[in-house]
NULO-556029 format. One line per 4 residues: number of its first residue (from 1); for each residue x negated, y, z of C-alpha. Coordinates in Angstrom, 1 decimal, decimal comma. Last residue first. Example, Ala and Ser with C-alpha at 12.3 -4.5 7.8 and 13.67 -1.06 7.14 Angstrom:
<mimis>
2) -13,7:-1,1:7,1; -12,3:-4,5:7,8
</mimis>
This chain:
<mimis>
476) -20,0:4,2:20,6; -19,6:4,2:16,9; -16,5:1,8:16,0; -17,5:-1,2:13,8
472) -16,5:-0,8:10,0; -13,9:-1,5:7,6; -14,5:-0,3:4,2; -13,7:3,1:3,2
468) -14,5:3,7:-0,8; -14,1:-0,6:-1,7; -17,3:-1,1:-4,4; -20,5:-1,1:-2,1
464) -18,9:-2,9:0,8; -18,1:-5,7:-1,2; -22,0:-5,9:-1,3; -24,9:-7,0:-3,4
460) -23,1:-4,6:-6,3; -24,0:-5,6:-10,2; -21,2:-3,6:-11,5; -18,7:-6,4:-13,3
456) -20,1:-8,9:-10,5; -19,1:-6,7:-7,5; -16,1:-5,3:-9,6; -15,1:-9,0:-9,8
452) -15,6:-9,3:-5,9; -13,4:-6,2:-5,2; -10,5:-7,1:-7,6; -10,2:-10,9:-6,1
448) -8,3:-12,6:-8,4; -4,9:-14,2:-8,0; -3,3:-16,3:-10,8; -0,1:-18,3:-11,3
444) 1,2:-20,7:-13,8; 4,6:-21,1:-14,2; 7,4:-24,1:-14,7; 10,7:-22,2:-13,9
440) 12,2:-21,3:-10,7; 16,1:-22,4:-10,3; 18,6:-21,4:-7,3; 16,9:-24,0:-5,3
436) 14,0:-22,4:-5,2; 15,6:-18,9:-3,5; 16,9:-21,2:-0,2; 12,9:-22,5:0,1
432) 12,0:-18,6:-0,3; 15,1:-17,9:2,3; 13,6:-20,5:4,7; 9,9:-19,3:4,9
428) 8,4:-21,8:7,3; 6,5:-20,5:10,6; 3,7:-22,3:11,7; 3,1:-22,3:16,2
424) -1,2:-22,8:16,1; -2,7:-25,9:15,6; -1,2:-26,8:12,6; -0,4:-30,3:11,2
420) 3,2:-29,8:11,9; 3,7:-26,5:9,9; 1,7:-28,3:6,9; 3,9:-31,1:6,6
416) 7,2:-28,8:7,5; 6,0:-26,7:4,4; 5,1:-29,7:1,7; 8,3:-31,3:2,5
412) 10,3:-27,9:1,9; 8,4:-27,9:-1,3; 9,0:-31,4:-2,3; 12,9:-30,4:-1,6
408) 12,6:-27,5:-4,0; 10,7:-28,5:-6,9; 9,2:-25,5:-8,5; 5,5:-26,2:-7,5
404) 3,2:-23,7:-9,3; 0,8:-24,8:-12,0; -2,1:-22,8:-9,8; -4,6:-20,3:-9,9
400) -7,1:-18,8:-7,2; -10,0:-16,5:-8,7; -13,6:-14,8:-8,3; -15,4:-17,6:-5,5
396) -18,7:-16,1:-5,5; -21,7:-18,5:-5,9; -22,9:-15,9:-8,6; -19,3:-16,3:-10,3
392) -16,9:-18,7:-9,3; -13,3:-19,7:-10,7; -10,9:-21,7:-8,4; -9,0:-24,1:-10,3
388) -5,6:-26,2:-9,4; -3,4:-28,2:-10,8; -2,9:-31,0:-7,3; -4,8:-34,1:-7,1
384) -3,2:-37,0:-4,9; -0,9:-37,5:-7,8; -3,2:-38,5:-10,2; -2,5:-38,8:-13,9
380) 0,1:-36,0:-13,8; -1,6:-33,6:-11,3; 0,5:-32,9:-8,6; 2,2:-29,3:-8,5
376) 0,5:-26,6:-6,3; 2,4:-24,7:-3,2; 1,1:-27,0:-0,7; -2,8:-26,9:-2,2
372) -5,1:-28,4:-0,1; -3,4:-31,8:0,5; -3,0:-31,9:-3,2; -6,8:-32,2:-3,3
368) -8,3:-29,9:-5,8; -8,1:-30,3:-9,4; -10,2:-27,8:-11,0; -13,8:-25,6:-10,8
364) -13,7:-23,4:-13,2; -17,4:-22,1:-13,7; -18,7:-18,3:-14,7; -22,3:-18,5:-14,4
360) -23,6:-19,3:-11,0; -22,5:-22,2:-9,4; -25,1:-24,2:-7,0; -24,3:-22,1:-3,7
356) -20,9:-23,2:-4,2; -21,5:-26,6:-4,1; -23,4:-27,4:-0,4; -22,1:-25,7:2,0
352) -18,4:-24,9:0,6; -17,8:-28,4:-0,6; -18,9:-29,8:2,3; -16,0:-27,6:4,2
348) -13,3:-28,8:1,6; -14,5:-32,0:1,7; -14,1:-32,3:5,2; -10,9:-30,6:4,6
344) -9,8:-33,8:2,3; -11,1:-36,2:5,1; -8,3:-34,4:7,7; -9,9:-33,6:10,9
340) -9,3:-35,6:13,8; -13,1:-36,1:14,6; -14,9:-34,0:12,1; -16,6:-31,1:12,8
336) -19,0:-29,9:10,3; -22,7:-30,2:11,6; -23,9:-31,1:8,0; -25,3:-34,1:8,9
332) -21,6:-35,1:10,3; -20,1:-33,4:7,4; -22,4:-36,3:5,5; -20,8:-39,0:7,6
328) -17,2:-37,9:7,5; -17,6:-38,0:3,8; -19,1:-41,2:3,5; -16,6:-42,9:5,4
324) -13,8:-41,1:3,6; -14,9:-42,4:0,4; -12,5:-41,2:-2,0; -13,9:-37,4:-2,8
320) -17,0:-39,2:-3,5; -20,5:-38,1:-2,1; -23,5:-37,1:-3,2; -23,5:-33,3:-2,4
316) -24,6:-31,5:-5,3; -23,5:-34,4:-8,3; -20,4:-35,8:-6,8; -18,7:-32,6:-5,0
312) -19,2:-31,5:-8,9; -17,6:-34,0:-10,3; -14,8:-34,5:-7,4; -14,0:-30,5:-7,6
308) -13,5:-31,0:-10,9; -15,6:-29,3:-13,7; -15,1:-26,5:-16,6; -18,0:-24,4:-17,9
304) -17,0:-21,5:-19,6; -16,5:-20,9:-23,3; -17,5:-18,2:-23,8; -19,8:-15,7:-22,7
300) -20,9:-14,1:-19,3; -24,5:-15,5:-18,8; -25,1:-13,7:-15,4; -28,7:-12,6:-15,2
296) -30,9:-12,8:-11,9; -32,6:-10,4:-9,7; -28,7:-9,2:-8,2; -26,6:-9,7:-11,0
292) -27,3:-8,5:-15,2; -25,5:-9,1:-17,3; -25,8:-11,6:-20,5; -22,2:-11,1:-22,7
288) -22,7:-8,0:-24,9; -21,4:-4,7:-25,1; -22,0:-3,8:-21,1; -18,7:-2,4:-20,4
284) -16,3:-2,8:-22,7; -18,2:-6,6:-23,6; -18,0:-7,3:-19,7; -13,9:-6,5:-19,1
280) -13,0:-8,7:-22,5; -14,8:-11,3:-21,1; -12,9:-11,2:-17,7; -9,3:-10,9:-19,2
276) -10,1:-13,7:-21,8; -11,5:-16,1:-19,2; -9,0:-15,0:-16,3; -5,7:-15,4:-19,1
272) -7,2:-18,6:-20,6; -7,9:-20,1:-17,1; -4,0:-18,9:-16,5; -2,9:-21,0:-19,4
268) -4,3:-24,2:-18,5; -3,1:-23,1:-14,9; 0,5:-23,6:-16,4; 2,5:-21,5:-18,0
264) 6,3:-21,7:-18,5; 6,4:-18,5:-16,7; 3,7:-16,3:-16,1; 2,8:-15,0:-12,8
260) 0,2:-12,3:-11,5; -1,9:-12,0:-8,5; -4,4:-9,1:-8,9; -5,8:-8,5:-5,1
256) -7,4:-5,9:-3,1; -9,3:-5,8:0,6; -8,4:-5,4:3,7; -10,0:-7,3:6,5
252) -13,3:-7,0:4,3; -15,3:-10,1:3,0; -18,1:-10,9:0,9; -21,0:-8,8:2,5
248) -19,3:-9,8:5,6; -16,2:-8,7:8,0; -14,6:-11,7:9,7; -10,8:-12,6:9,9
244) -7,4:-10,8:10,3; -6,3:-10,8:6,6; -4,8:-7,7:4,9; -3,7:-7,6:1,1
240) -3,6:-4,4:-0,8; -1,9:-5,2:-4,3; -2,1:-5,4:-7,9; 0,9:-6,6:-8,7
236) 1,9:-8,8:-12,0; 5,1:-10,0:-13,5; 6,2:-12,1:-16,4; 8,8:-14,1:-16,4
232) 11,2:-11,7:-14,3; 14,5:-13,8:-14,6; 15,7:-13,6:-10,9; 13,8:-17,0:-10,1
228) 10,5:-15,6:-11,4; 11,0:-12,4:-9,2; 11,3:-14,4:-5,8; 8,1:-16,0:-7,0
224) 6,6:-12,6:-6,6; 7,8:-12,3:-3,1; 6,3:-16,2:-2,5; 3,1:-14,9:-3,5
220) 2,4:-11,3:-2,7; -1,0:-12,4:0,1; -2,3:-12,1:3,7; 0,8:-9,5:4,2
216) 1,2:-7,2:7,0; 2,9:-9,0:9,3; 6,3:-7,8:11,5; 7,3:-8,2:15,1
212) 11,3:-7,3:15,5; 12,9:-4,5:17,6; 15,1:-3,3:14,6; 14,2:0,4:15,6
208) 10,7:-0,1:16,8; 9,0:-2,3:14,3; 5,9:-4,1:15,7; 2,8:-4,8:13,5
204) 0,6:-8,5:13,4; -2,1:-8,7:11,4; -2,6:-11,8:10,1; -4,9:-15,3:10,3
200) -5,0:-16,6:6,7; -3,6:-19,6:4,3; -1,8:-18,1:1,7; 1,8:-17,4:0,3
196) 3,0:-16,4:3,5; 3,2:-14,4:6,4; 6,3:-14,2:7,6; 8,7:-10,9:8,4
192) 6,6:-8,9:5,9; 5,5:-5,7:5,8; 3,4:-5,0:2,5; 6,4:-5,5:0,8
188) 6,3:-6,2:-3,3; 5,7:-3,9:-6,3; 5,9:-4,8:-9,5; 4,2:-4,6:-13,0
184) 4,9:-5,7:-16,1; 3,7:-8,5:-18,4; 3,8:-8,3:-21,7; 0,7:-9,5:-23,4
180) -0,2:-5,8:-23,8; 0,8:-4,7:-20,8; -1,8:-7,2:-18,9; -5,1:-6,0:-20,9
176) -4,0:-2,3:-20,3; -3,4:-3,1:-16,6; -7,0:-4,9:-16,8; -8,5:-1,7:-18,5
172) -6,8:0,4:-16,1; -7,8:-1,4:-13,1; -11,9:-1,4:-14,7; -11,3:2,2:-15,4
168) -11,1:2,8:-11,6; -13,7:0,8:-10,5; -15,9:2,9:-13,4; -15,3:5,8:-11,5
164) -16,6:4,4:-8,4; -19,6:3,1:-9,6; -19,9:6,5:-11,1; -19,6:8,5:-7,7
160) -22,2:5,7:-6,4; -24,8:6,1:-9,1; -24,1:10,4:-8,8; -25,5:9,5:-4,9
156) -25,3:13,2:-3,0; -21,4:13,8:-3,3; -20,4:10,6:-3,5; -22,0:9,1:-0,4
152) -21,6:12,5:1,7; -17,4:11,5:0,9; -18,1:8,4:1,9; -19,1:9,2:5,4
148) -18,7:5,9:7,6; -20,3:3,9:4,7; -23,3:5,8:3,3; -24,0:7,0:6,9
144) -24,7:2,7:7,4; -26,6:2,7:4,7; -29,0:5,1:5,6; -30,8:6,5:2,1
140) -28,4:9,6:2,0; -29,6:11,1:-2,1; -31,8:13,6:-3,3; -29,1:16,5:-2,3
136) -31,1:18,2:0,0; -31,2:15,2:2,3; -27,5:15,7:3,1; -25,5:18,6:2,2
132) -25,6:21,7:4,5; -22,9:22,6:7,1; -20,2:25,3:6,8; -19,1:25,1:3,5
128) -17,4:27,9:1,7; -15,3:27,0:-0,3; -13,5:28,7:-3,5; -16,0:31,6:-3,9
124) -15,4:33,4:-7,5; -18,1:34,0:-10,4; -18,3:36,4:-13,0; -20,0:37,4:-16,2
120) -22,3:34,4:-15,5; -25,0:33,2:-18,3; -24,5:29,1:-18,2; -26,7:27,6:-19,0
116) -27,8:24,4:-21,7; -31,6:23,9:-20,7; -33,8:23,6:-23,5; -36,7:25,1:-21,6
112) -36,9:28,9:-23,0; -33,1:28,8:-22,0; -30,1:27,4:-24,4; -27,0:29,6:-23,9
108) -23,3:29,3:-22,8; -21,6:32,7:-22,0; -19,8:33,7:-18,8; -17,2:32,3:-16,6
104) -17,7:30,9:-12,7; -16,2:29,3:-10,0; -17,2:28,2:-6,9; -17,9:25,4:-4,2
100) -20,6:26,3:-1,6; -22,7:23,0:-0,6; -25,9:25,2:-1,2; -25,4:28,5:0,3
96) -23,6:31,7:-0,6; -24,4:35,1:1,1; -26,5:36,4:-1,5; -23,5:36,0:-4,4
92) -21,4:38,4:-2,0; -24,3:41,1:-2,6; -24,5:40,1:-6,3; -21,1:41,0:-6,7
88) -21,7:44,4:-5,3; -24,6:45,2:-7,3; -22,7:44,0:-10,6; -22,4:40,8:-12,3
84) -24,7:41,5:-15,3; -27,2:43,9:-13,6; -27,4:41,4:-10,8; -28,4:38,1:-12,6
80) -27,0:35,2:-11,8; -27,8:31,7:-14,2; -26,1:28,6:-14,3; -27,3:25,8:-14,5
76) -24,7:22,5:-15,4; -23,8:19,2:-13,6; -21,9:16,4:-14,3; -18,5:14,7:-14,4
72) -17,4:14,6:-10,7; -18,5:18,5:-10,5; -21,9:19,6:-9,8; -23,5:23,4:-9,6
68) -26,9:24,0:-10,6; -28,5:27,4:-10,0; -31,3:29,9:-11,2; -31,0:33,5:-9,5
64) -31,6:37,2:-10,1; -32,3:40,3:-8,0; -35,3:39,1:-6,9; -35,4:35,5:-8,5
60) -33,4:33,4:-6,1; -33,7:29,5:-6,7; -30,4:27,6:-5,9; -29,8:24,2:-5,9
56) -26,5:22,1:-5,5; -24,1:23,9:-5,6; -20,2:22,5:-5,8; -18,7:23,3:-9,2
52) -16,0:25,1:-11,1; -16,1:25,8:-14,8; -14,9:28,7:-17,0; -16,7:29,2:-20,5
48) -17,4:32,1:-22,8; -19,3:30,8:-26,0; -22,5:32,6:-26,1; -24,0:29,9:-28,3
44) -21,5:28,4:-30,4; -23,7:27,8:-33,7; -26,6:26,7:-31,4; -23,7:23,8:-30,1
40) -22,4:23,0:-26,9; -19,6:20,1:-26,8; -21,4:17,7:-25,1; -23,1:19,9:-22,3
36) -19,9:22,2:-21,9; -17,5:19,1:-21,6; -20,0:17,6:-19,3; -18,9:20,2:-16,8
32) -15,4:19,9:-16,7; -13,5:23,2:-18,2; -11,9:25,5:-16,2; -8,3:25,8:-16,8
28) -7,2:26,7:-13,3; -9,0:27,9:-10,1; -6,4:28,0:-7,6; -6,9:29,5:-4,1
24) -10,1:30,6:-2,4; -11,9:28,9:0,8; -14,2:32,1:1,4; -11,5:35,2:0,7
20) -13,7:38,0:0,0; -13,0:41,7:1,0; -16,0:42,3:2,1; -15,5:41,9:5,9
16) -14,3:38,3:4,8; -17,4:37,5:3,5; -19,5:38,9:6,4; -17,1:35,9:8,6
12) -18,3:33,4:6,0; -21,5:34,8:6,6; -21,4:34,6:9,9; -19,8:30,7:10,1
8) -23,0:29,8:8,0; -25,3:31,0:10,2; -23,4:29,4:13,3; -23,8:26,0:10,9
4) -27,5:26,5:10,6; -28,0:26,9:14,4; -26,2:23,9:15,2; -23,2:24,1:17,5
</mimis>
């Protein structure tokens, strides 16, 4: 045990001697910090207050102190003087150390310096910690700590605490957004018996009682489907989804999504949707339309650019979405593997080296092959192109939306097709291909990636900077 932490335990144990419980019970109506600040007034000075706060400096004076304690919205001085709390009061305020959490009341003034304070009448121990904060509060620097201990993160970085805070307004701005164009949102299983609705390796869980092998789901999709067919036209979840595949600045093995469906949409609509959604998220929270991302701006206005996946495979990697010669020769160049594989995942894979890089303000990209897409309907004038766009951001694919296929018995097709052309043993959702044939309307349907929007929406390199515990080696 570390000296300082053995100090710390005797003091909590001299506390108890006193009479002082040193992880206290309730501390109710106190007032959050920035409250005081914005509220205070010269015509209110000596207003009795009650806040609670973790410290975070403390300069003794003899037989007064300066301090700052910190909750989630601020931080406040407050000032301990012994003739105002009492000899004995003072002695139990000697044994607290920064990191303590407490409680205090007294009057709000304005010292010499313009600081608002706080003049204690009282103050109450509600924790007393038993190892110091990090770097004396100016911040962790390792990134790596910043990870594995969050809660140090928060508590010593106010940028990340209010990254964090603003993740959370963000899902209530785009639940806001959602109710008021009527949809309403569900819940579907996390544990399902087939993984579905997306292409992605899963996790794979065992359930004891009924003896059967379940997946924690790579995406909502065919659940929320399910919904459309029992009359629920327009639905949304914002969900956890879980996909066993690598870990980068881009990708987490659990991570969340926003899918939603709207019936008798299209993905003409859901473009609309994710370009009015999106917009309205940037002018709440920057006020205008150019953001900044990484050393570059993000022009966020309206209208967004809007280009096929031939055009653009076309103009960055010269080469036609038809020519499968050509294609197989430049994945060649590219060191894509190509013998056996199918021309339009060649593209796929081209697409991905030598596009994506190229598309940095908001750009729908559209019309993907069909071959792509097995839950997509065929484009009218084309039937080898399915209605389709991705949207990307700073080279970051944001969003996934199709016209979604309600044909039942091109569906099935569409299932065995893709079951037969996989390498590993495919399984084929029977009961969703049962639930079609009961009737699913026309609809458009949208996922977007909640992490890498808030990466753009808050100018964060790294997924890892906007989910509060991602996943991360084990420390040897």
């Amino acid at each position: 045990m570390e000296t300082f932490e053995k100090n710390r335990i005797e003091k909590t144990n001299k506390l108890k001697d006193k009479g002082v419980e040193p992880y206290g019970a309730s501390y109710n109506r106190a007032t959050p910090l920035k409250e005081v600040i914005d509220s205070y007034s010269a015509v209110e000075e000596g207003k009795n207050v009650r806040c609670t706060g973790r410290i975070m400096t403390m300069r003794p004076h003899g037989k007064a102190a300066f301090l700052h304690i910190k909750d989630w919205t601020g931080k406040l001085q407050v000032y301990v003087k012994l003739d105002k709390v009492g000899e004995e009061k003072y002695d139990t305020f000697r044994l607290l150390d920064l990191g303590d959490i407490i409680g205090v009341e007294g009057g709000v003034f304005k010292t010499k310096t313009g600081e608002i304070t706080i003049f204690a009448d009282d103050f109450t121990v509600l924790s007393k910690a038993l190892l110091p904060p990090p770097e004396k509060w100016h911040g962790l620097k390792d990134v790596e700590i910043r990870y594995r201990q969050r809660y140090l993160d928060l508590l010593s970085n106010d940028k990340v605490m209010e990254l964090f805070l603003k993740r959370s307004s963000i899902l209530k701005s785009i639940r806001n957004f959602l109710e008021d164009r009527n949809f309403i949102e569900v819940e579907t299983p996390m544990m399902q018996p087939i993984p579905g609705g997306a292409v992605a390796k899963p996790f794979i869980t065992h359930h004891n009682v009924l003896d059967m092998d379940l997946y924690l789901r790579i995406a909502p999709e065919l659940y929320l489907k399910r919904l459309l067919v029992g009359g629920m036209e327009r639905i949304y979840e914002i969900n956890r989804n879980f996909r066993n595949e690598g870990i980068s600045t881009r990708h987490n093995p659990e991570f969340t999504m926003m899918e939603l469906y709207q019936a008798f949409s299209d993905y003409n609509g859901m473009m609309e949707l994710t370009e009015s959604l999106t917009t309205s998220l940037v002018r709440e929270l920057y006020n205008k339309f150019e953001i900044p991302y990484g050393e570059r701006k993000l022009d966020m206005s309206s209208p967004w650019q809007r280009c096929t996946f031939s055009e653009l495979l076309l103009k960055y990697a010269s080469v036609d979405l038809n020519d499968e010669n050509g294609l197989r020769k430049k994945g060649k160049e590219l060191g894509i593997e190509v013998e056996g594989i199918h021309k339009d995942v060649i593209a796929e894979d081209i697409f991905k080296q030598l596009v994506e890089k190229e598309l940095w303000n908001p750009t729908f990209v559209l019309d993907y092959p069909v071959t792509l897409c097995p839950l997509t309907k065929s484009c009218d004038n084309d039937p080898t192109l399915a209605q389709r766009f991705e949207l990307y951001i700073a080279t970051m694919e944001i969003a996934n939306s199709y016209s979604e296929l309600n044909e039942p018995l091109e569906q099935s097709k569409r299932f065995h097709e893709q079951v037969a052309g996989d390498d590993k043993e495919g399984k084929i959702d029977e009961d969703f291909l049962k639930t079609l044939k009961y009737g699913m309307p026309p609809a458009g349907g949208l996922g977007i990636g909640i992490d890498r929007l808030i990466m753009i929406l808050t100018n964060s390199s790294s997924i890892r900077d906007v989910i509060l515990f991602p996943l991360l080696r084990q420390q040897s």
